[in-house]
N, C-alpha and C positions, 0 to 999 in steps of 0.2 A: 450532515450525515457522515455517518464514520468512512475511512477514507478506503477499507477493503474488504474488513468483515461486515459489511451490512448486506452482503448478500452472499446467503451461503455456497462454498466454496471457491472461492474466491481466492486464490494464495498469492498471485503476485501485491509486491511489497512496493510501495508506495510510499523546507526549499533552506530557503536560504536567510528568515525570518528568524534571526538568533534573539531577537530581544521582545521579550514580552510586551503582546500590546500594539509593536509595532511591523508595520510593513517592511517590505524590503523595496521601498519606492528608492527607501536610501540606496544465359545458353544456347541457344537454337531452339525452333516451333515448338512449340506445345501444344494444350489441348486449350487451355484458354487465353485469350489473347485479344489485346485490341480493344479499341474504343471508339467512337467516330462522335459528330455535328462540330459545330462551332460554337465555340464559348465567345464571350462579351469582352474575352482581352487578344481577338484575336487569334489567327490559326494556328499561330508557331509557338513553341516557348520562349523564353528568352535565356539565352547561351552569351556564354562567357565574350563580352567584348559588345554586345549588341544592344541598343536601344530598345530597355525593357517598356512593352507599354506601363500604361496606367490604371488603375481600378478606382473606385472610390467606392467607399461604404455608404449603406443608406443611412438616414436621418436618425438621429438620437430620437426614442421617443421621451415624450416630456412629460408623460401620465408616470412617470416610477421616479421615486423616492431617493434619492442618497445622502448616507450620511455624511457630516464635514467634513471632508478631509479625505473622500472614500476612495481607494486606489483598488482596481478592480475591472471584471468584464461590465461591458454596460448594454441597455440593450436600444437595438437598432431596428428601422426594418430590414428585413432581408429582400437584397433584390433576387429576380431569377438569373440565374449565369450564365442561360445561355435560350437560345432561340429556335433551337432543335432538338428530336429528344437527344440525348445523349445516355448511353449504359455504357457503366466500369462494372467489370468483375473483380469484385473483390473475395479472398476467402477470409471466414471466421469460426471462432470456437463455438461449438453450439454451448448453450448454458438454460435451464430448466426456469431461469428469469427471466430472463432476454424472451426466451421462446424462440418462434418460428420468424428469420430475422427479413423476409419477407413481407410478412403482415403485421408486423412490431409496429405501434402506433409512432414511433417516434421516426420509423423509416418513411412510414406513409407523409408525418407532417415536412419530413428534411426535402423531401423528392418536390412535394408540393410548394415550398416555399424555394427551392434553386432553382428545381427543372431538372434537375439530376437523377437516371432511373441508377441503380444496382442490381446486377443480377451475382444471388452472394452464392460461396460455396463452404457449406456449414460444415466444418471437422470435429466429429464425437471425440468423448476420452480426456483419460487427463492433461492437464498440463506439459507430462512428458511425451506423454500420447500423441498428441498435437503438433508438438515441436519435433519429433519424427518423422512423422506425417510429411509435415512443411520441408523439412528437409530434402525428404527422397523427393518431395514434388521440385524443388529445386533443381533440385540432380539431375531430375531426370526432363528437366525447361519448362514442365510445365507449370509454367508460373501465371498468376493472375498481374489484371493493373497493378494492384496494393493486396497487402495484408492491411489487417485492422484487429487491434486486439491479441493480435502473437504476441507472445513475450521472448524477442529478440532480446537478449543481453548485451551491451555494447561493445564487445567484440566480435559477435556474429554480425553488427549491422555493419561495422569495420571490413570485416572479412569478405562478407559479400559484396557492400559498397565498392573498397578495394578491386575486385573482381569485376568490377560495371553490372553486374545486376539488378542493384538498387541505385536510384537516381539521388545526386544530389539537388533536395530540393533546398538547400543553402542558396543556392545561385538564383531560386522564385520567392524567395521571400518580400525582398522588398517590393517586387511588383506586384504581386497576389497575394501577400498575405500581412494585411495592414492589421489585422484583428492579432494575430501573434506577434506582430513587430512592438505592439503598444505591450503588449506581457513581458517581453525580453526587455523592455525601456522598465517598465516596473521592479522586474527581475534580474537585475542586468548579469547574475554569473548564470542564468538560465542555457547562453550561447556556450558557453564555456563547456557545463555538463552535456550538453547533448551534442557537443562535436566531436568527430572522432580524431585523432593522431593528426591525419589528414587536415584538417581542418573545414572536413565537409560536411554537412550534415544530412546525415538519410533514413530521418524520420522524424516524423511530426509528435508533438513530446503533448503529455498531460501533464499541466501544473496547478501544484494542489497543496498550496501553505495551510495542511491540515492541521492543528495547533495539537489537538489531543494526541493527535496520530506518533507524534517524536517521542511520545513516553509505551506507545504501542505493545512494545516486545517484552518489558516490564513489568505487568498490570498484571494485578489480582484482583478480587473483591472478596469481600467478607460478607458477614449477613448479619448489620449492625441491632437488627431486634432479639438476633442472641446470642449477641457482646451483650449487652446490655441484660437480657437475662441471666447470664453467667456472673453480675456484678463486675464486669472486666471494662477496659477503656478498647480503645482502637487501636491498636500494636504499633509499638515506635521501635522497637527493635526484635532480633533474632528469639533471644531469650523470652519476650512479652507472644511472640506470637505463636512461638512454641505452647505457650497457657494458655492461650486461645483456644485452642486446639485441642490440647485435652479437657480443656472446658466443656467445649463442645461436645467430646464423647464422653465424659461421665456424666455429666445432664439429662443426654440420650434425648437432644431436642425434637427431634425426628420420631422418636417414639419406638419399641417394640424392637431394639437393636441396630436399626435401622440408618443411624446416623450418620454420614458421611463427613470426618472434621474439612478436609479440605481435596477438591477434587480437579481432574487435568484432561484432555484427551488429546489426542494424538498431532491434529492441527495447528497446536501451541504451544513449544517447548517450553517447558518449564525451568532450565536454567538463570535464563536471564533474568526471573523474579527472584529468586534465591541467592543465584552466585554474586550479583552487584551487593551483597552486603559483608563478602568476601575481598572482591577485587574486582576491579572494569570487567565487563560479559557484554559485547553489545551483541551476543548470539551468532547463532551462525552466519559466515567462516569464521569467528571467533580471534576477525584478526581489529589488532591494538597499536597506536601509534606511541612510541614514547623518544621524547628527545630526538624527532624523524628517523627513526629507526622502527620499522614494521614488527610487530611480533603477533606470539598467539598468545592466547590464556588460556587453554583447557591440560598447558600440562606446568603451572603452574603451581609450587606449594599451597599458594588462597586456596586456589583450585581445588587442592584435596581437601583442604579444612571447611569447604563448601560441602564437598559429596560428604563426609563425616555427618555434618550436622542434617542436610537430609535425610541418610542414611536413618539418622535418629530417628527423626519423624515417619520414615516408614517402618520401622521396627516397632513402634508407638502402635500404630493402625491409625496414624493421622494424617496418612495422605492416601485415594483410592488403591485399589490394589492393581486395578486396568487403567492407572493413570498413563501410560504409553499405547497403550491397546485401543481404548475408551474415541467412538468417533465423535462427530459433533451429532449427529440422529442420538446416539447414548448418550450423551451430557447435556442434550437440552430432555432425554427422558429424566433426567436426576431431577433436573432445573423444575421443569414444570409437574415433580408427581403430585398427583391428586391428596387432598388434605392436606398438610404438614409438610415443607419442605424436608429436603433431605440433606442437600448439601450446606454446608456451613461458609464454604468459602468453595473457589474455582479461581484457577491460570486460565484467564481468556483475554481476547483484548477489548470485548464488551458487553451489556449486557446479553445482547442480541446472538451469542454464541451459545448460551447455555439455561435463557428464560425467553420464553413469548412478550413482546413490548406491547403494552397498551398502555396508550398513551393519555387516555382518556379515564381510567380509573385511577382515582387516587389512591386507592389503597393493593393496582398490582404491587406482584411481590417481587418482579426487579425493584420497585423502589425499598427496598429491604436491603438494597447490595448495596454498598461502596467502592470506592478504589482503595486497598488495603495502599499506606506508603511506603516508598521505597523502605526496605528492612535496612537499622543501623546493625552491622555486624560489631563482633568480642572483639575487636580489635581497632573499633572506632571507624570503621570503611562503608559507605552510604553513598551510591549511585544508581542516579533515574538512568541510567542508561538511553540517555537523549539523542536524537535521531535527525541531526543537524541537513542533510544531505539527501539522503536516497529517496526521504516520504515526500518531498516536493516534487520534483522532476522524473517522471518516468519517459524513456525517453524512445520506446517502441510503440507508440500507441496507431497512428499509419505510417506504413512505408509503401512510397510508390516504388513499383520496379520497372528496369529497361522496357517491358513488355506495355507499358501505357501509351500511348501513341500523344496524345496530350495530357500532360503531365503538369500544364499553366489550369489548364481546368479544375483539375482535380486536386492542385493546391488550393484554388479558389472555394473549392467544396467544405474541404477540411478546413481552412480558416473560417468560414462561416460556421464553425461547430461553436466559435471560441465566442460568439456573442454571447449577451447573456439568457438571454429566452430560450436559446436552441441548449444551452449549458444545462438550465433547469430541467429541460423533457429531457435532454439527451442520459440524466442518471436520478433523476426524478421520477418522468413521467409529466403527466397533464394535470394534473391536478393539486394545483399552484395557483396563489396569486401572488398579482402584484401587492406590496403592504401603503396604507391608508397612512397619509402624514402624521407624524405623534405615536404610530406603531413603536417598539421598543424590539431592536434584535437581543443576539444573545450577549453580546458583550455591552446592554444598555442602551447602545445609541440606536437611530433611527435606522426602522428594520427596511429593508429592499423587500424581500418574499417572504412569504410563508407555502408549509404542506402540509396535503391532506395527513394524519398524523399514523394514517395505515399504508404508509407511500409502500415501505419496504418489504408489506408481505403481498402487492399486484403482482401479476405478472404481464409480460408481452407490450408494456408498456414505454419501456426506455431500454437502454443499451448500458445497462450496467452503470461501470466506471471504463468503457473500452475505446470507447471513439475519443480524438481529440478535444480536451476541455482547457478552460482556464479559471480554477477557483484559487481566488488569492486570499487571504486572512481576510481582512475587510467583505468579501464576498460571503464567506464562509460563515461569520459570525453577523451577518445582516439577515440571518433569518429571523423570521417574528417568532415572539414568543408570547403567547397567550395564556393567561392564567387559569388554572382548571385544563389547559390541554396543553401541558408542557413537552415541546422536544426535546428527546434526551440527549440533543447536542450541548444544552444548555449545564445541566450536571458534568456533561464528559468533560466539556471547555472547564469547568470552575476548580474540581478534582482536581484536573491533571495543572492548571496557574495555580493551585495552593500548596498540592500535595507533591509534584513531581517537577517541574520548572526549578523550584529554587534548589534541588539537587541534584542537577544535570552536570556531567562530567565534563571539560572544557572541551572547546570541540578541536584542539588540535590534538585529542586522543580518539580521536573516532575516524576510521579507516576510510578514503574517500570513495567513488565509484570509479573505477579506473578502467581502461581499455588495453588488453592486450593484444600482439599484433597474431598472427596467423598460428608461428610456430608457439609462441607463447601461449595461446588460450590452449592448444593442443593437450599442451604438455600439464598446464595449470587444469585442464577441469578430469586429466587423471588424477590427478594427486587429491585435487580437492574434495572428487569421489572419495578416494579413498579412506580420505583423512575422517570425509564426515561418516562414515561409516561406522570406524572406529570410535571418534568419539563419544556420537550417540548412544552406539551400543553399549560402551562402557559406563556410559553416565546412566542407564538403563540398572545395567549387572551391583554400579557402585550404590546408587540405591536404595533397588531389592534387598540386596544382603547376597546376591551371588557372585559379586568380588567383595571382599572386605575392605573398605580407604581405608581401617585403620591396621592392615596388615603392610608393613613395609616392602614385603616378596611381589603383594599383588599389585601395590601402587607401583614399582618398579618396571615389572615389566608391562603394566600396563603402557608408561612413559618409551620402555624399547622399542613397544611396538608402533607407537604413531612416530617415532625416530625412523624408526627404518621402512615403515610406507616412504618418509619425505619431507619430514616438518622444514629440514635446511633448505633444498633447492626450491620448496614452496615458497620461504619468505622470500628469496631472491629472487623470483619473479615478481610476487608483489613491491618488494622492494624496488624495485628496476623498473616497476609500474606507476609508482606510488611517486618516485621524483619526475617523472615524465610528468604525471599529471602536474606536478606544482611546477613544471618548469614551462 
């Protein structure tokens, strides 16, 4: 399943699996507060210096499949954790998938199989929404057990951890949470990423060696039944895909004017599939390693000879008009209009952003789409913009706070997320089996699961991508694949090993995830406001045709102006972040 768009709205961005194929085995009261019973390891936590007890996991069961070699969650039973009811408040982002996180079937089964109740507090609104929200609730102590699903940045959980409000559950690990200790052994820079400065860690991480996911920020698709109408191939470079494109509107495949050569909306910047045929883009912050020295690339000369040749294409009418405007509800109306498609190609990161998947007809017309390949630019420059680092490891997915009274429990909860049975409902759903020996996953070998092949349009069924999971490559690619009901991870995984893998940018050019301390994030997420302000809006104006890149007055001062926001004392913080992290 794709690792963030397969449920819409969805924007946090989501290991350490660099080689194809292979694993990486190589404040005062508030309003909510509190927790009570006794769990199974005992009343106390354990604290620095003390005789952690013990847990042990249930039985492997021996009715599921794996393939040789298979490095991955496995699945067990779950015992109960404890022997009284016990409720945590937790708060969470409401989401229109998820539903009501109350009667979510995947809550009812987690409760029924620990013994663990939740009573949750659901926060509307966006992302940014949320994280305000969560903030002033902070401020002002009213803090729950845990968050679950906030997207804490790593120096917020720094900041507050620092502060004692978040618990170091670093210190619980080894005694309660045997299901993530065997991840971090499969994973082993897994510790690394999710510690902070400190060397503590205060939050329990989703890890997700999603293989497609690294080429993510990148990806186009085209609509290979009219390449092939237009008598044209599948575009290897700048100049080829530019012909695509006006192919596509002098053919007028769509009919009646109606055409659209190539389309975007707002969710999906569109730089990172154009500018990588310019110079390295790994998207926003748009920062680049070279020689360990931090820089940017959007006010680079590439840079302009990138919006140029854009520019072209929207002066053409071969990129939408509302491609900045255009939301995902408008670009799946493009996707799915009735008769005749309309769009020729779309900037998304899958099918599922801008077409209905069915899985089950062979002739839906996602299977019409491809992954367009990375573009070779004029000047011979060709990068997947590979995604070494941040798509693995997320590293806020729960965070206990001071306010949990047992804090050994409810590590034990959240490790029981990482089995593999609770894995599958927990962003599946129920409706899964185990795979029959001789089954085939996606990468060939013998599959572990398969899903219902409508998992992604249920609702109230699973919890997203938000709780604690562990899918590792081998897990990922051991879904069954059935012929006549093909999942479309199976197409994502092949595209992105044919088309995007073998021109991946080396990964000591890719900017790592780094942690700033207090004063530093301060300072670093004005500027980075700022900076991204500017540049979007300009990459918008440059374009349109309402700056001209090939006007030397307006490319100039466009360069003044992200200068004097801050482009210097920005890289110096990253820079001053960037050797902490490697050091």
């Amino acid at each position: 399943m794709p690792n963030d768009d397969a449920r819409p709205g969805v924007s946090r961005r989501s290991l350490i699996a660099g080689a194809l194929g292979l694993t990486a085995a190589t404040a005062g009261g508030g309003l909510l507060s509190g927790c009570s019973g006794k769990s199974n390891a005992g009343a106390a936590a354990a604290g620095a210096g003390e005789a952690a007890p013990s847990v042990t996991l249930g039985p492997k069961l021996t009715t599921v499949q794996y393939p040789e070699g298979y490095v991955g969650p496995v699945a067990r039973t779950l015992k109960p954790l404890t022997t009284e009811k016990v409720t945590f408040k937790i708060v969470v982002q409401q989401d229109v998938t998820i539903g009501d996180w109350k009667t979510n079937a995947f809550t009812k089964w987690l409760e029924q199989k620990t013994g663990v109740h939740i009573e949750w507090s659901q926060i509307g609104g966006t992302d940014d929404d949320v994280m305000t929200k969560v903030n002033a609730m902070i401020a002002a102590g009213d803090i729950p057990d845990a968050f679950l699903g906030i997207g804490f940045t790593r120096s917020q959980l720094f900041l507050y951890g620092a502060q004692g409000l978040f618990t170091d559950v670093g210190q619980h690990l080894d005694a309660y949470a045997l299901n993530l200790q065997q991840a971090m052994k499969d994973y082993p820079e897994t510790r690394k990423l999710i510690q902070a400065p400190d060397k503590k860690i205060y939050s329990f991480p989703g890890i997700n060696d999603c293989f497609h996911c690294r080429a993510i920020d990148g990806r186009a698709w085209l609509n290979v039944d009219w390449i092939k109408q237009v008598g044209l191939a599948m575009p290897k470079t700048t100049d080829e895909f530019r012909e695509v494109l006006r192919a596509f509107k002098k053919a007028d495949l769509a009919g009646n004017g109606k055409t659209i050569p190539f389309a975007g909306y707002n969710e999906a910047p569109i730089d990172p599939f154009f500018m990588n045929a310019f110079l390295y883009d790994p998207g926003e912050p748009w920062l680049v390693v070279k020689d360990g020295k931090v820089d940017v690339a959007f006010d680079k000369d590439e840079w302009r000879e990138g919006l140029k040749y854009v520019n072209g294409l929207y002066k053409e009418g071969l990129i939408s008009r509302d491609v900045f405007t255009a939301d995902g509800d408008q670009l799946k109306r493009y996707g799915n209009a009735p008769g005749k498609p309309l769009i020729g190609g779309a900037r998304s990161n899958y099918w599922g952003n801008f077409l209905d998947i069915d899985q089950k007809d062979p002739n839906a017309r996602w299977r019409q789409y491809e992954a367009c390949p990375p573009l070779k630019g004029p000047n011979g420059v060709q990068y997947a913009a590979w995604d070494y680092l941040t798509v693995g490891v997320e590293v806020a997915h729960l965070v206990i706070t001071k306010k949990c009274a047992k804090p050994d429990l409810l590590v034990q909860w959240a490790d029981a997320q990482y089995e593999l049975e609770a894995i599958l409902r927990g962003y599946g759903g129920p409706k899964f089996a185990w795979a029959k020996k001789g089954d085939l996953g996606i990468n060939g070998k013998q599959a572990v699961y398969g899903f219902d092949a409508t998992w992604n349009s249920q609702k109230n069924l699973n919890w997203g991508q938000d709780n604690p999971m562990y899918r590792s490559q081998d897990f990922r690619l051991g879904e069954r694949v059935v012929p006549g009901d093909l999942t479309f991870e199976k197409p994502l995984y092949e595209q992105t090993k044919e088309r995007f893998f073998p021109l991946k940018q080396p990964q000591e050019m890719q900017f790592p995830p780094v942690t700033l301390d207090e004063d530093q994030a301060a300072q670093e997420a004005e500027l980075r406001t700022n900076l991204k302000g500017e540049v979007n809006q300009s990459f918008a104006k440059f374009l349109t045709g309402q700056l001209d890149p090939n006007d030397d007055g307006a490319w100039n001062d466009y360069k003044d102006r992200v200068s004097k926001i801050g482009v210097k004392p920005y890289l110096e913080l990253q820079q001053a972040a960037y050797e902490t992290y490697n050091g």
